[in-house]
C-alpha positions in Angstrom: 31.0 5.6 47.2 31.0 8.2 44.3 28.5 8.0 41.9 29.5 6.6 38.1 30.1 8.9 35.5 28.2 8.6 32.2 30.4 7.3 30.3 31.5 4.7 33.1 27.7 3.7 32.9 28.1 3.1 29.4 31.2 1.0 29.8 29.4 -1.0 32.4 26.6 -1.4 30.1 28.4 -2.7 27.3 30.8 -4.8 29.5 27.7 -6.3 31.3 26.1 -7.1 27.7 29.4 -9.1 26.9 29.2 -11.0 29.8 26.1 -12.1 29.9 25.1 -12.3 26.3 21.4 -13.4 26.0 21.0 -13.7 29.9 21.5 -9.9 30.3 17.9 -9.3 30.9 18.0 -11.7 33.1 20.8 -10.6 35.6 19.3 -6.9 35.4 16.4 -8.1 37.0 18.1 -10.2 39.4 20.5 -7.1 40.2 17.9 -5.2 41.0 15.5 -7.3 42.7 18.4 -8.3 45.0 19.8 -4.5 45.7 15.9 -3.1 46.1 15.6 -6.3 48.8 18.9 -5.1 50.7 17.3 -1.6 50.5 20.6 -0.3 48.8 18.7 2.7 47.6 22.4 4.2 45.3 23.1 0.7 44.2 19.8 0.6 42.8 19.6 3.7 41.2 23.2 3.2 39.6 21.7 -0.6 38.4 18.8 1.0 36.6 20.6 3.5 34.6 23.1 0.7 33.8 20.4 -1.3 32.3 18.3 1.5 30.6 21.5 2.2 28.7 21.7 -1.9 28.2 18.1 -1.6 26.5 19.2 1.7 24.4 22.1 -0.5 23.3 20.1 -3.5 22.7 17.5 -1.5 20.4 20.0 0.7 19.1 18.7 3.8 19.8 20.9 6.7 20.4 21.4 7.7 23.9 21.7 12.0 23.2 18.8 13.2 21.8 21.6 15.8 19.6 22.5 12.4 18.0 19.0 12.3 16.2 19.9 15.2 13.7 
């Protein structure tokens, strides 16, 4: 499987944040817990940039560095 683009990251990020409202945290943790268990090594890695960009969505914080200026 390809890996996601950024932006596609981003879209899964918000999408995921829709969906699971307050319980995102939640199903992050699940997500990974239960792709580090299957020892999916990509599918983890793609999970855990999908939720740091849930938690730079969640506190708002800009995810380019550029964007601070």
């Amino acid at each position: 499987m390809a890996a996601l683009t950024d932006w596609e990251l981003w879209a899964v990020a918000a999408k995921v944040m829709e969906a699971e409202g307050d319980d995102v945290g939640e199903f992050l943790v699940e997500r990974v817990q239960a792709l580090t268990e299957a020892g999916d090594d990509e599918g983890l890695m793609t999970w855990l940039a999908i939720a740091e960009r849930v938690q730079q969505l969640l506190l708002g914080r800009p995810s380019d560095p550029k964007e601070l200026n």
